[in-house]
N, C-alpha and C positions, 0 to 999 in steps of 0.2 A: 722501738723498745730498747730500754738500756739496761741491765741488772746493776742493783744498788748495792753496793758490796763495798766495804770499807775497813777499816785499819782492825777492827775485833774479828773479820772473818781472817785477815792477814796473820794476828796473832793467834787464834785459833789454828788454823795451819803449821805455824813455825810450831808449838806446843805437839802437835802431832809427828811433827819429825824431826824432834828432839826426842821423841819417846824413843824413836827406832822399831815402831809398827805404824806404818802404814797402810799395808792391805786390808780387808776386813776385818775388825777386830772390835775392840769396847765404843769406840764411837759409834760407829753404827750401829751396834748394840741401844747405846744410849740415844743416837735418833730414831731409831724402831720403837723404843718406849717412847720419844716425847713423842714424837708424829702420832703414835696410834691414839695417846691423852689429848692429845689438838685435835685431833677429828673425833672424837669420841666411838673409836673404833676398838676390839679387840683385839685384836693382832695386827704387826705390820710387819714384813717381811721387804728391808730394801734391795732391790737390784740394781742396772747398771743404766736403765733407760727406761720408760714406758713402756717403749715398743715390748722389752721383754719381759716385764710384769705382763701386758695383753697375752705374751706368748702363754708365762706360767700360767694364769690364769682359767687359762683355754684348755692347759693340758691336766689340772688337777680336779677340773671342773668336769673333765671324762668327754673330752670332745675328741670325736676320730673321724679319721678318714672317710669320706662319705657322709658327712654331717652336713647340715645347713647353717650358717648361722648369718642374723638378720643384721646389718649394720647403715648406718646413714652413709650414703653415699658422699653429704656435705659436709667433711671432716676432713682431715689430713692426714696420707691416703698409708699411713700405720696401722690407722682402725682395719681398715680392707685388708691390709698385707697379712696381720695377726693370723686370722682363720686359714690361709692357706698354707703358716708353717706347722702346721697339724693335718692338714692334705683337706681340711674343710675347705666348704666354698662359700665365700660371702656372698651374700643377699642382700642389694640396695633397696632402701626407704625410703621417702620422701620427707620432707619435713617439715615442722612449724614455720608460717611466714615470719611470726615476731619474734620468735626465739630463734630458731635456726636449731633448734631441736627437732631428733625424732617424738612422737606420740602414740599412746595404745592405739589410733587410730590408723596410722600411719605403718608400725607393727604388724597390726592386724592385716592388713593390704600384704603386707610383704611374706607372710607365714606360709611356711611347705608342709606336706605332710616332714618333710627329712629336717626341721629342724630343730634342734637342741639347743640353740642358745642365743643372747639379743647379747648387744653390745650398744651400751646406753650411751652418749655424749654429756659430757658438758661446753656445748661448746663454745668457744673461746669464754671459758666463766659462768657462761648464763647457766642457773641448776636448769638440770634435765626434770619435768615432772614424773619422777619413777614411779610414783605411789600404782596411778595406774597402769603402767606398761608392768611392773611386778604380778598385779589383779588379773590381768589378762594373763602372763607366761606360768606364774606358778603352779596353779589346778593344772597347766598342761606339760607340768614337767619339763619346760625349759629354762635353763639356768641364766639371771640377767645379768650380766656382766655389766658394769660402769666406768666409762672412759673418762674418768676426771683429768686429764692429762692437764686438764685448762685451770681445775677447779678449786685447790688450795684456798680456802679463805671466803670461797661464796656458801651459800646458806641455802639450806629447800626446808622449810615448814619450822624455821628458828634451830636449826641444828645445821652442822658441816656435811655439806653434799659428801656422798660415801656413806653417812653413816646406818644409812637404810639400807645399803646393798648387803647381799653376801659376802659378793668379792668385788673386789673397783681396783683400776689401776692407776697412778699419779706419778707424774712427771715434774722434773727439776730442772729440765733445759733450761739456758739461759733465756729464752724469750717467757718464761714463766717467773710469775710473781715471787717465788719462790725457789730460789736457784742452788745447785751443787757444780755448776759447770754442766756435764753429763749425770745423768743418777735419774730413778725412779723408784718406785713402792708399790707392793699388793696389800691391801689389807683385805683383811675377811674376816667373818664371825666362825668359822668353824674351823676348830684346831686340825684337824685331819688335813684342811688344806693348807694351812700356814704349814702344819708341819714338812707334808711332802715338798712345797715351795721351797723351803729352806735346804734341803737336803739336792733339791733338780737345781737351786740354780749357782750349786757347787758341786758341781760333777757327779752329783746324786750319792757322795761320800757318807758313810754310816756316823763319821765321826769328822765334825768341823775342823777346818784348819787351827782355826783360835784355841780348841781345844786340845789339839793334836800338838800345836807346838810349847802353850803351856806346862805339856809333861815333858819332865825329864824322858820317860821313859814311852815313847810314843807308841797309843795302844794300836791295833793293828788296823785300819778303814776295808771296806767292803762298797762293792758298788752293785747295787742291787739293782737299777734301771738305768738307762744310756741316759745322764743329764748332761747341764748347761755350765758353759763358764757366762755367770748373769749379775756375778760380784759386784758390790759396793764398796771404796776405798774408805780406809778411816783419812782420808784426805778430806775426800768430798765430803762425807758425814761432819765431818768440824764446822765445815761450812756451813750444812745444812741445818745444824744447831743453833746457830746463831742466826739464819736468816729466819729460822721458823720462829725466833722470839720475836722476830721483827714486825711476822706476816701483821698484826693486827693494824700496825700503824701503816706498813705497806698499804693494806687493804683502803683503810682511811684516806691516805693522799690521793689513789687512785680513782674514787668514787670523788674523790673532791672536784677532780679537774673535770671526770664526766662530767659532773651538774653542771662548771663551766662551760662544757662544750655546750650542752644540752639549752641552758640558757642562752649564750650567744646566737644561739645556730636556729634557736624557736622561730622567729619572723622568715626563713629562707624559705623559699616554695621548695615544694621538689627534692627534698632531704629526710630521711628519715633515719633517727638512730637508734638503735637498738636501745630497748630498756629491762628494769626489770622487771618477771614474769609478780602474779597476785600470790605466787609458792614460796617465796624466798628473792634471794640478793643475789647481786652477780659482782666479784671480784673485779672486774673490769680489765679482768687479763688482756683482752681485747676490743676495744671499741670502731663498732665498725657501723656502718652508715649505709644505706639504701640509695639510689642517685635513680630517682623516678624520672619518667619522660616530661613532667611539668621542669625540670632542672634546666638550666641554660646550655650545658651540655651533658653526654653522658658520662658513664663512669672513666674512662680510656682517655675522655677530654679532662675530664676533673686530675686526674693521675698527674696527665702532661701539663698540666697548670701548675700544682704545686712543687714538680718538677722545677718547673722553670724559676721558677721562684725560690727553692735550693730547699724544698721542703721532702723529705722523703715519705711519701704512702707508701700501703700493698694494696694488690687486688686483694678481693673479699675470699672466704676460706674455695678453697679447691672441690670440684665435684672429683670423685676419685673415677666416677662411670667414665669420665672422660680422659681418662687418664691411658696409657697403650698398655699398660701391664695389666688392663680391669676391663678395659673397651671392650672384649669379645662378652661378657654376661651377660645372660640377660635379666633384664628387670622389669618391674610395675615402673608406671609411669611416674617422672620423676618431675613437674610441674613446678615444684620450688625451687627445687634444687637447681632445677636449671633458670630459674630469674636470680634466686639470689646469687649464685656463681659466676653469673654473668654482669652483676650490676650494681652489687656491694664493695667496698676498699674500707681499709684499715687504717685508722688517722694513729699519726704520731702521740704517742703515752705513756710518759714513764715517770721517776720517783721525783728525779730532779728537774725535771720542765719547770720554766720559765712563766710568769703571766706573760712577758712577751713573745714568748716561742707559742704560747697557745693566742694570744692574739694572732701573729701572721699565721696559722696556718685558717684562722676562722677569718681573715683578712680574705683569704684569695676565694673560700669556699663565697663569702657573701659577692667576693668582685663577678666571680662568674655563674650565679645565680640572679644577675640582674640587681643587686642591692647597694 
């Protein structure tokens, strides 16, 4: 993965400190309204990372200590970490083989009497089908959180994944479609939570900085709850202005060079690459590929191939269960998660790939499948 960033996000930035603000101010203001008009959400509230939109999320949504909440184990393991900075304990799921999503079914498996809340994936891009893991949590009063972190630009039922949820959280890392450097987003439909959001993840201040340094005469702030420093720079927000105009044609080249993969790679035994679900599109944040035992070799032999060949993969996304900070919990049996985590890798995809650069890496994938 490369992020595509070019001379207007350059100009964007110098425009920002030429102003002489910096830190949170009108930009992010102004990407808080375009972000939440691109995903056709109500509110957006930016923070400094994903991880800590999961954190707000989790804390405005009334999750406490002693809670359960249900999370895919097959994610990367910030979904996990989120619930236990509220003293909750996550709850691994198993998940979809073709998606590498959790499902109500899956959910359902993993549900406690102690739990209050699901933390949906999109992972690497695929929409998560939430319609029914929502059917199942909301008659019981558990609140679904959405881990879009992957998800900018992919689609569930012809609308922008999030905009079903309550509350969803999204990510702007550079390995995402959609980049500020570091930076993330909460959106939600209920103002009660955006509001409190706003206020925890500024020190939980009555009165915003932006507002406070505006006046001459600075009104006086009060802190009513122990919050966060969870800040977005009007640095990053310049950025992320301009790359959100971009996402649609981002989205565009990326699905492109899938169908390439997807074409080339059709005749290979033993290959299977993730597609899109019958619900919606997947951004293609990540393309990552199945290496069955028909393949010439396994996954670990494929890696050390394109290796050799000066081709950089990843192994496929992380079981978190197996992780030492999460290994002691216990869980339902986790049957995909431990094939896919064990047997999936990440091919090389980004804006500016080459048809040659996707030749050799589909070069070495057909040399050592026999073709």
């Amino acid at each position: 993965m490369k992020p595509w960033l070019g001379a207007a996000e350059i100009a964007a930035v110098t425009e920002v400190i030429e102003s002489g603000w910096v830190a949170q101010g009108p930009r992010v203001a102004a990407f808080e309204t375009a972000f939440a008009d691109a995903m056709r959400t109500r509110r957006a509230v930016a923070t400094s990372s994903c991880t800590t939109a999961l954190h707000l999320a989790l804390v405005v949504a009334g999750i406490r200590p002693g809670d359960d909440v249900v999370v895919p184990s097959f994610s990367f393991v910030a979904t996990a970490n989120a619930p236990t900075y509220v003293g909750a304990w996550p709850v691994f799921a198993d998940v979809d083989l073709a998606t590498g999503n959790i499902t109500a079914e899956t959910v359902a498996a993993a549900l406690t009497p102690a739990t209050r809340a699901v933390i949906a994936v999109d992972q690497a891009g695929m929409p998560v089908d939430l319609a029914p893991i929502r059917a199942l949590c909301d008659p019981l009063g558990i609140v679904v959180i959405e881990d879009a972190a992957c998800g900018a630009g992919s689609t569930y039922h012809g609308r922008p994944v999030g905009a079903g949820a309550e509350i969803t959280a999204w990510s702007f890392h550079p390995r995402k479609i959609l980049t500020t450097g570091e930076g993330g987003m909460l959106t939600t439909s209920r103002p009660e939570w955006a509001a409190r959001a706003r206020r925890l993840r500024e020190h939980a201040m009555s009165v915003s900085a932006a507002d406070r340094h505006a006046s001459l005469v600075s009104p006086p702030e009060e802190y009513g709850e122990v919050g966060f420093n969870f800040r977005m720079t009007d640095l990053q927000a310049a950025v992320g202005l301009v790359q959100l105009g971009r996402l649609p044609e981002i989205v565009a080249r990326r699905r492109q060079l899938a169908a390439r993969y997807r074409d080339e790679l059709a005749g290979v035994p033993g290959l299977r690459l993730v597609e899109d679900p019958a619900w919606g599109t997947s951004n293609v944040q990540s393309l990552w590929l199945e290496v069955l035992p028909s393949y010439g070799t396994d996954r670990e032999g494929l890696l050390l191939a394109l290796a050799s060949a000066g081709i950089s993969a990843r192994r496929g996304i992380m079981a978190a269960h197996r992780q030492p900070a999460h290994a002691g919990r216990d869980h339902v049996p986790l049957p995909v998660t431990e094939r896919l985590t064990s047997s999936t890798l990440i091919l090389p995809l980004f804006h500016q790939m080459t048809d040659a650069e996707l030749d050799r890496v589909v070069q070495v994938l057909r040399d050592h499948g026999g073709l």
